[in-house]
Every structure is written in structure tokens, then in C-alpha cells.
PLY file of the C-alpha trace (Angstrom):
ply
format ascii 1.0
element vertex 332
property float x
property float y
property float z
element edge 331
property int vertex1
property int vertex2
end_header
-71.78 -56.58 -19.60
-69.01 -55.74 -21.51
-65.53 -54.42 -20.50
-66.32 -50.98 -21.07
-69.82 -50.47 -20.68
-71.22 -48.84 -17.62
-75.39 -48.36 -16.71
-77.72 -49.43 -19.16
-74.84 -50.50 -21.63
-73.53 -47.19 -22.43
-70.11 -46.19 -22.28
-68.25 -46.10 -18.48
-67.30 -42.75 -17.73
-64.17 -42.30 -16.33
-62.27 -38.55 -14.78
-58.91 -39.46 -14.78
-57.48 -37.01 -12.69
-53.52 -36.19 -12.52
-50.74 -33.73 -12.22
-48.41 -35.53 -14.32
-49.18 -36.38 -17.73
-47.01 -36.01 -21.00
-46.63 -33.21 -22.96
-46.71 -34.07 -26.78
-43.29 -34.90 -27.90
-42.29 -36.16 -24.40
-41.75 -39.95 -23.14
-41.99 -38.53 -18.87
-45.14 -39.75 -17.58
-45.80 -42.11 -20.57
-47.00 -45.47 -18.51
-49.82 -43.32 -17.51
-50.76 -42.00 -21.50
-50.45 -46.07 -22.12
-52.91 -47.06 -19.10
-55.53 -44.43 -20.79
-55.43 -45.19 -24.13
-55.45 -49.14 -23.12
-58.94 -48.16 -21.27
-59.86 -46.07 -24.41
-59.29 -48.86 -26.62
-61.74 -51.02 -24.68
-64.54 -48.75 -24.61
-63.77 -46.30 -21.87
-64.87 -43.08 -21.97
-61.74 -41.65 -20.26
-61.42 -37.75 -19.80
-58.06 -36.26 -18.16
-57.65 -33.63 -16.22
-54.05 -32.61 -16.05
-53.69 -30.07 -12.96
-51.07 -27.62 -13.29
-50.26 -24.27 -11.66
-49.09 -23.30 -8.32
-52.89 -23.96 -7.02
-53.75 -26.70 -8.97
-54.72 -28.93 -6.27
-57.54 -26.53 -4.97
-58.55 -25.54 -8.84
-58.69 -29.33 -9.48
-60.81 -29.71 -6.52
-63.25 -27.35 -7.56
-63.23 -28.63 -10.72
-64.02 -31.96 -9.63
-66.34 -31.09 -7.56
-68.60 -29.26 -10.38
-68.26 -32.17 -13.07
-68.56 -35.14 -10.98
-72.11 -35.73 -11.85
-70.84 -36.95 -15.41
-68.59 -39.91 -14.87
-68.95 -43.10 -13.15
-65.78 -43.46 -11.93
-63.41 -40.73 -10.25
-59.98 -41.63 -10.80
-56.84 -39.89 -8.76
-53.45 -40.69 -9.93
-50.86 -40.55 -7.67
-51.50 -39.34 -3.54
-52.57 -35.52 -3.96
-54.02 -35.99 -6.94
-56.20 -39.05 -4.71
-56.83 -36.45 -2.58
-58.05 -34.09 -4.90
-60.67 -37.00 -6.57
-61.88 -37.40 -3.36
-63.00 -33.99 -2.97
-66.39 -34.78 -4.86
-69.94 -35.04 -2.58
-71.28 -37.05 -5.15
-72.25 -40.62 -5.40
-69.54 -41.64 -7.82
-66.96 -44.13 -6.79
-63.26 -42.93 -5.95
-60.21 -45.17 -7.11
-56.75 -43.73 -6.34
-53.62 -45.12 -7.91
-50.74 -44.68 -5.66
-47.61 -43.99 -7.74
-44.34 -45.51 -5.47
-42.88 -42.35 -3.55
-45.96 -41.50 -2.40
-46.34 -44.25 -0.42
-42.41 -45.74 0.00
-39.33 -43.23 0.68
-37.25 -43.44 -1.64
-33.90 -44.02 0.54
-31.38 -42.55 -1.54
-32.38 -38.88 -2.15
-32.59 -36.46 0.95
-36.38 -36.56 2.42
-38.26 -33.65 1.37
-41.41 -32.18 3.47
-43.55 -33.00 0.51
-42.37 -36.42 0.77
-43.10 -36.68 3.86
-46.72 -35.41 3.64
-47.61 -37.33 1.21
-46.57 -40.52 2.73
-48.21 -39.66 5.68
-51.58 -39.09 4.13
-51.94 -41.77 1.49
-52.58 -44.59 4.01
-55.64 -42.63 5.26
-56.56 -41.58 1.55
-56.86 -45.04 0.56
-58.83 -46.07 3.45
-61.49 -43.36 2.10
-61.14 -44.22 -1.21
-63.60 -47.02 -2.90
-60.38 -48.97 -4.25
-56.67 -48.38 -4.86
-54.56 -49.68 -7.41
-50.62 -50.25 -6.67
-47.73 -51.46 -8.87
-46.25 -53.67 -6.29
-47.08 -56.04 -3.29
-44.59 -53.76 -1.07
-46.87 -50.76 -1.69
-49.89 -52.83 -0.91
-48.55 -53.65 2.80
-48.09 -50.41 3.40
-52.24 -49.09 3.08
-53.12 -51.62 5.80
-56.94 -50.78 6.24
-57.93 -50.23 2.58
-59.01 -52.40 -0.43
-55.64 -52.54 -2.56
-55.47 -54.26 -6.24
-52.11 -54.72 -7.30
-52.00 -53.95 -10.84
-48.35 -54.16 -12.48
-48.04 -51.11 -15.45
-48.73 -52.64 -18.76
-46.21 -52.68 -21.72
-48.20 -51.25 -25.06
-46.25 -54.00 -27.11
-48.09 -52.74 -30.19
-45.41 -49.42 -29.88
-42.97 -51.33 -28.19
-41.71 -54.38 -30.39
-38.70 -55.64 -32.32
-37.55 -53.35 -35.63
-34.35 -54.33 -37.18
-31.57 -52.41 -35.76
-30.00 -51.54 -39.04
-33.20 -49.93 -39.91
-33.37 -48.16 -36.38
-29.91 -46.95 -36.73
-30.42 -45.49 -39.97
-33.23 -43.99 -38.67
-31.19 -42.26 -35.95
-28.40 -41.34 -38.15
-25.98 -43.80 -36.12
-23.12 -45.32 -36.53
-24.54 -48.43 -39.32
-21.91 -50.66 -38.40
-23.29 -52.99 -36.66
-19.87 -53.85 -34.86
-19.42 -50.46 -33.36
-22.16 -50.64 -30.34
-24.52 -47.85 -28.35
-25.12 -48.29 -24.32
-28.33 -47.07 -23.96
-28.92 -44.80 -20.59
-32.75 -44.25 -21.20
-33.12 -41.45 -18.00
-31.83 -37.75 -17.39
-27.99 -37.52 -16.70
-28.88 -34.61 -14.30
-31.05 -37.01 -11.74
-28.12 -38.48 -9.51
-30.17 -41.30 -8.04
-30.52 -42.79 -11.99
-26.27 -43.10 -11.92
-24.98 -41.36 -14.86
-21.40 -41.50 -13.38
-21.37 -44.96 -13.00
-22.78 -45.73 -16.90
-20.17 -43.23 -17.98
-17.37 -44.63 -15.70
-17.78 -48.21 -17.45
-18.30 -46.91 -20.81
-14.92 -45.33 -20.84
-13.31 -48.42 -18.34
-14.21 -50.21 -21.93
-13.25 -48.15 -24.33
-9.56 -47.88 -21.98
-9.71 -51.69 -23.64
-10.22 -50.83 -26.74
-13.94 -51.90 -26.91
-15.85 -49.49 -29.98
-18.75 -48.98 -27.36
-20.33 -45.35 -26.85
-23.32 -44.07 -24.43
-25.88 -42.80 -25.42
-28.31 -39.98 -23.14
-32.00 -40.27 -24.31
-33.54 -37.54 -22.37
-37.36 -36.12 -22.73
-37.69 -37.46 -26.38
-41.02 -38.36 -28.33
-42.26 -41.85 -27.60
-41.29 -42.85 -31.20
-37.86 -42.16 -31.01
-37.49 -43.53 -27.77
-38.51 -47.03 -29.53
-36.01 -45.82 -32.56
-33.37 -45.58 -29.60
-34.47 -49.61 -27.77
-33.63 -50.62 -31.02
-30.79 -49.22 -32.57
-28.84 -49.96 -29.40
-26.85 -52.71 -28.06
-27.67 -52.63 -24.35
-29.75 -50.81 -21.77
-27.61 -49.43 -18.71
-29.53 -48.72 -15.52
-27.39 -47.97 -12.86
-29.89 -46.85 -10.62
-29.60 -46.25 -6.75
-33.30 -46.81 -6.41
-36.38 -47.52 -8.33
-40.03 -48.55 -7.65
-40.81 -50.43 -10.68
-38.89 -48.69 -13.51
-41.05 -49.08 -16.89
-38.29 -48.50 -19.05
-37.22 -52.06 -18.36
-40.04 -53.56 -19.26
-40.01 -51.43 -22.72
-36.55 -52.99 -23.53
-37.92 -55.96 -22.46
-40.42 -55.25 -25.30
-37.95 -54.69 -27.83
-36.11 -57.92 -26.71
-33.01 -55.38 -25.63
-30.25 -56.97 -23.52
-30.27 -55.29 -20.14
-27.29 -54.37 -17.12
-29.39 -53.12 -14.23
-28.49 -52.37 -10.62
-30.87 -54.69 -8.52
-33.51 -52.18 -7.58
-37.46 -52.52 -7.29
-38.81 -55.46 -9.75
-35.79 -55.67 -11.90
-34.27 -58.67 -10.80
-37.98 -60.27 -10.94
-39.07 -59.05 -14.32
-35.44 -60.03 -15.82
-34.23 -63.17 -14.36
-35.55 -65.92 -16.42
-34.32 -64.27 -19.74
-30.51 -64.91 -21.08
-28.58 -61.50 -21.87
-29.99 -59.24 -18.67
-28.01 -58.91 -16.04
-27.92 -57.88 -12.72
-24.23 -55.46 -11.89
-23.24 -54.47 -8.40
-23.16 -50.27 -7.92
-19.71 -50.56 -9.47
-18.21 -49.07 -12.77
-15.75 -52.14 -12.81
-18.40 -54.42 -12.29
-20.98 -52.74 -15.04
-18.03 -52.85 -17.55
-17.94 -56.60 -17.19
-21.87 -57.11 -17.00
-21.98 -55.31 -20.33
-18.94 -57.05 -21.90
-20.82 -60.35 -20.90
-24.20 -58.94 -22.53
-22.11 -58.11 -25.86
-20.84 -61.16 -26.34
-24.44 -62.98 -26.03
-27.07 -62.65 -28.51
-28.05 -59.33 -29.84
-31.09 -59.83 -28.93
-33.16 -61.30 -26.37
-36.36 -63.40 -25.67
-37.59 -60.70 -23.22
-40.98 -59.73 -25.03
-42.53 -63.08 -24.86
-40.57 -63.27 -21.21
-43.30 -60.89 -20.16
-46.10 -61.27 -22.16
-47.85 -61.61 -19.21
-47.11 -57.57 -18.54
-49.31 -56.33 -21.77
-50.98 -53.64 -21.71
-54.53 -55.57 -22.13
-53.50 -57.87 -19.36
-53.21 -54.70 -16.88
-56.45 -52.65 -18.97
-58.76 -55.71 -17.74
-57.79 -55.27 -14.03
-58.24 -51.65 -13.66
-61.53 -52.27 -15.34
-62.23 -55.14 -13.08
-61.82 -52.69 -10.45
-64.10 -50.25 -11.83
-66.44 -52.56 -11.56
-66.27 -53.83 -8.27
-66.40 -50.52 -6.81
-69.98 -49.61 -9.33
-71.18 -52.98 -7.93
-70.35 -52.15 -4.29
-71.94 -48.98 -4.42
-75.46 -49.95 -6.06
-75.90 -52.45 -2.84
0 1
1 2
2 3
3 4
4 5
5 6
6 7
7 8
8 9
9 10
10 11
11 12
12 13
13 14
14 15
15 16
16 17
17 18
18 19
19 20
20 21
21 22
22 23
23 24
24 25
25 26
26 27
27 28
28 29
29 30
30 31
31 32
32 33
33 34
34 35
35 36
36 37
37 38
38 39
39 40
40 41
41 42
42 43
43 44
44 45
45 46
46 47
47 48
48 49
49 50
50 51
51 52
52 53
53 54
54 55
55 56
56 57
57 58
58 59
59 60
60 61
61 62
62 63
63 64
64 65
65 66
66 67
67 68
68 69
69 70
70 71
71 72
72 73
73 74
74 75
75 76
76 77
77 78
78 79
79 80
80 81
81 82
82 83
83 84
84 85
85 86
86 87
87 88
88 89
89 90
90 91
91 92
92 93
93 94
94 95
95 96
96 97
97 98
98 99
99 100
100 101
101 102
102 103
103 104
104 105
105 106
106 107
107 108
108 109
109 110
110 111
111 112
112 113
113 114
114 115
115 116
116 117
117 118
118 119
119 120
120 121
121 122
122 123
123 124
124 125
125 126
126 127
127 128
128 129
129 130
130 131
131 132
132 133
133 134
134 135
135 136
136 137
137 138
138 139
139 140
140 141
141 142
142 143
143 144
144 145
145 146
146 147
147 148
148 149
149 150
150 151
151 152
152 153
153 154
154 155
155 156
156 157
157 158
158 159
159 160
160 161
161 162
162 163
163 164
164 165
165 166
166 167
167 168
168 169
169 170
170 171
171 172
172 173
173 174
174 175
175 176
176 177
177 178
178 179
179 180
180 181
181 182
182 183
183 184
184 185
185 186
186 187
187 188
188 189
189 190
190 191
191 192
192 193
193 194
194 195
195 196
196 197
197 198
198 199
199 200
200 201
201 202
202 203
203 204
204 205
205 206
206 207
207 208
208 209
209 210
210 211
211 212
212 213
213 214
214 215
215 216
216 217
217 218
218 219
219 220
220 221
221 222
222 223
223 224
224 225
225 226
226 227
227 228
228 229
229 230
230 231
231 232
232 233
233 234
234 235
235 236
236 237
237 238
238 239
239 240
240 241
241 242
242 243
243 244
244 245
245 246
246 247
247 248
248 249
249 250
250 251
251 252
252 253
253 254
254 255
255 256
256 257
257 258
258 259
259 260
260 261
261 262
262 263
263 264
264 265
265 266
266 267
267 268
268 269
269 270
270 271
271 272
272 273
273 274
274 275
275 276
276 277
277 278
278 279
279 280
280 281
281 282
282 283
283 284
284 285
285 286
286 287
287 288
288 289
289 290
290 291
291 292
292 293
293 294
294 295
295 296
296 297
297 298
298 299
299 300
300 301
301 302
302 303
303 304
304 305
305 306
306 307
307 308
308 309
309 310
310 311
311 312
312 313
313 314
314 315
315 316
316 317
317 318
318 319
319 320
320 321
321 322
322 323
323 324
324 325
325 326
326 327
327 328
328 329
329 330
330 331
């Protein structure tokens, strides 16, 4: 059979279902756009349906409920949205895909009562569903009780790959000396848990030293200029105070970008064997030196073939080995 073919060789049929998806021109959400167009590109028939509006849960449930009958696989990203595929009577197989906070607290930011109901329902929504699919082993402990796959989010290194920064700059409209350099904070200055402060708090401990270094906000922009950005820059700055698995490191990785990261979720794992990343303390002092040490490597790294193992086919395969175990356990 092959990868994407469901009964009687035809196409699988897949309802991806999901409150969170990008809008065009917009990089938030974008891991998820990647995971369907890797299933796309191997055959799955992959429809979305993007819930929005104050009742979108119920709406989506309804929905769900009436078009069921014409996929093979229900597919609920993220806890409600797993609670919403389950909604169906029908004989199709339920895989939820738990996200990170809805299943882990993140311990930096006050706990909201949404938080909190959604991490105490997803252990007993993925003990209903046919399969779940996490990003990490941590999650996995968690939904004791339930059949968990961990499948790591997939780098689309087609999109994300090496382009000469001179040519990325001018792209930009940067500086094109190649001796002045950009810090690259790839997240929303407003979110206080990604540590703007910090970023801007080194930058200008620098600059104090007469380093020609400036950062660089990229905020909400179209996935092509978000690889313009990965390139034309010097250095990725992640400050973070927490993270689950934070895909914008393994995009630099992609584009063989030096990295300073706080030591949060896998970024000490998906970094450490490749020379120019760093790991910095929660310190402005301490991210000024990390950079300073990440300047005066090589401009670029080795981190794409680092992680080859984190392509987007590599993680396409297992959510569509999972498809298939759950079709298989069902026909029994």
C-alpha cells in the first residue's frame, strides 16, 4: 500500500481539524501549514477546518459530526480541538495531536482557567482517542493510559535552506556590509515569557563596546521573509523563559544560523553537537558574551545537516504510520 493511499488504493482522507492555523501572509501557526502540506505532498487528501468564532468549538462539532462519513481519518490538533474530533458517532478513527500547554503548564506565565481545563481533560481525551501524536517524550508521560507516538515537528528544508546573506540582505534592504551585524529575535516583543528585555539589554551592553550589532523584531511576517530574515542575519537570540519545543530553532538550524538560546524545552538537545549555538544563562551580561563568542565563529553553521534527521518527510512518514495503525486496528 502506498503512503498515502487508504481503502481500495484511493486517496486517505484526512479532516484536519484546528483552531489555529495561519492566515496568508503570517508565519504563527506555520509548523502546522508544514505538517499538512508534507501529508499533501505524499498523497493525502487533507481538508482543514479552521474553527473560529466565539462558538467555534460547538459549530466545529456539528460540523464534524455531519461530514465525518467522508474521511478516514479524524484529526484534532491541539486538546479542544481533540475534543471537538471526537465528537463524531461514526466509525472513523480519531488521532489528536497534543500541542505542549495543553498538556504541560507552562511555569512562567500566571495559570489561566483555560489552562487549567485543558490540562485536565487531555489525559482523558487521549485515552478516547484511537492515537495521539506528541512533540516530546515529557508530553508522552504525562497521557499515561493512551497510545502516544512521539513525533518531533518536521523542518520543510525545501523553504528553509542556506541563501547567501548578501543576497538576503539586499533583499531586506539592510545594512550590505557584511561587517555591520543583525541579532535576530524571531518572536513578538510584546510576549514577556519570549525575553525581549533581555535580547535588547545585551544588544545595547555591546554596542556600550562599540560592537556595530543591531536587533532586529520579526513579528507576524510572511513565511518568505521570515527565511529572507534567517539569512540576512548574524545570530538568532532566544531568550526565552520557557518553551516546549520552539520550531524557530530548528528553522535557523535550517538555514545553518548561529544560535544564543536560553536552555528551555529541546534546545540544548537539538543544538549541542553543532559549533556556533550556544546555550546563555537568563542574563543580559551573559547573552552579550554568548553572542560575542558566536560572532567571532563561523558565519555560518553545520546545523542543517545537524538535523537532517528533523525533515519534514522524516516526521510526514510517522504521522502516516499512525494513520495507519489506527485504520488497521479498527478493521479487526
Amino acid at each position: 500500500m502506498a503512503s498515502g493511499s487508504g481503502a481500495a488504493g484511493r486517496r486517505l482522507r484526512v479532516l484536519a481539524i484546528t483552531a489555529a492555523y495561519p492566515a496568508p501572509g503570517s508565519h504563527k501557526g506555520a509548523f502546522l501549514k508544514s505538517e499538512v502540506e508534507g501529508l499533501q505532498e505524499q498523497g493525502i487528501d487533507v481538508t482543514v477546518l479552521h474553527l473560529k468564532g466565539k462558538a467555534k468549538y460547538i459549530t466545529g462539532a456539528l460540523q464534524t459530526c455531519t461530514t465525518a462519513g467522508k474521511y478516514d481519518v479524524i484529526h484534532g490538533h491541539y486538546s479542544f480541538c481533540g475534543a471537538v474530533a471526537l465528537a463524531h458517532l461514526g466509525p472513523q478513527p480519531t488521532v489528536i495531536t497534543f500541542w505542549g500547554s495543553d498538556v504541560l503548564r507552562n511555569p512562567v506565565l500566571p495559570d489561566t482557567r483555560q489552562g487549567k481545563f485543558s490540562r485536565r481533560i487531555s489525559p482523558s481525551l487521549a485515552r478516547h482517542a484511537d492515537a495521539c501524536i506528541v512533540p516530546s517524550q515529557e508530553m508522552a508521560n504525562v497521557l499515561t493510559g493512551a497510545r502516544v507516538t512521539v513525533v518531533e515537528q518536521g523542518v520543510n528544508f525545501n523553504a528553509f535552506r542556506p541563501i547567501p546573506q548578501s543576497e538576503a540582505r539586499r533583499a531586506l534592504g539592510l545594512n550590505p556590509d557584511l561587517n555591520y551585524r543583525y541579532l535576530l529575535f524571531a518572536n513578538s516583543k510584546a510576549i514577556p515569557v519570549k525575553g525581549w528585555s533581555i535580547a535588547e539589554a545585551a544588544t545595547e551592553l555591546m554596542r556600550a563596546k562599540g560592537a556595530p550589532v543591531e536587533l532586529v523584531e520579526v513579528s507576524g511576517k510572511p513565511h518568505d521573509m521570515v527565511i529572507q530574515y534567517m539569512n540576512a542575519c548574524d545570530v538568532l537570540v532566544l531568550p526565552s523563559f520557557w518553551e516546549g519545543g520552539p520550531y524557530v530553532v530548528k528553522e535557523a538550524m535550517a538555514c545553518n544560523l548561529p544560535i544564543v538560546a536560553t536552555d528551555v524545552g529541546d534546545v540544548r538537545r537539538v543544538t549541542s553537537q553543532t559549533e556556533g549555538c550556544f546555550i546563555a544563562a537568563r542574563t543580559p551580561e551573559d547573552f552579550a558574551d554568548k553572542i560575542w563568542r558566536a560572532l567571532h565563529g563561523p558565519r555560518r553553521t553545520t546545523g542543517r545537516q545537524d538535523i537532517a534527521h528533523l525533515s519534514r518527510e522524516n516526521a510526514t512518514a510517522q504521522v502516516i504510520a499512525v494513520y495507519h495503525e489506527v485504520l488497521r486496528r479498527r478493521r479487526r
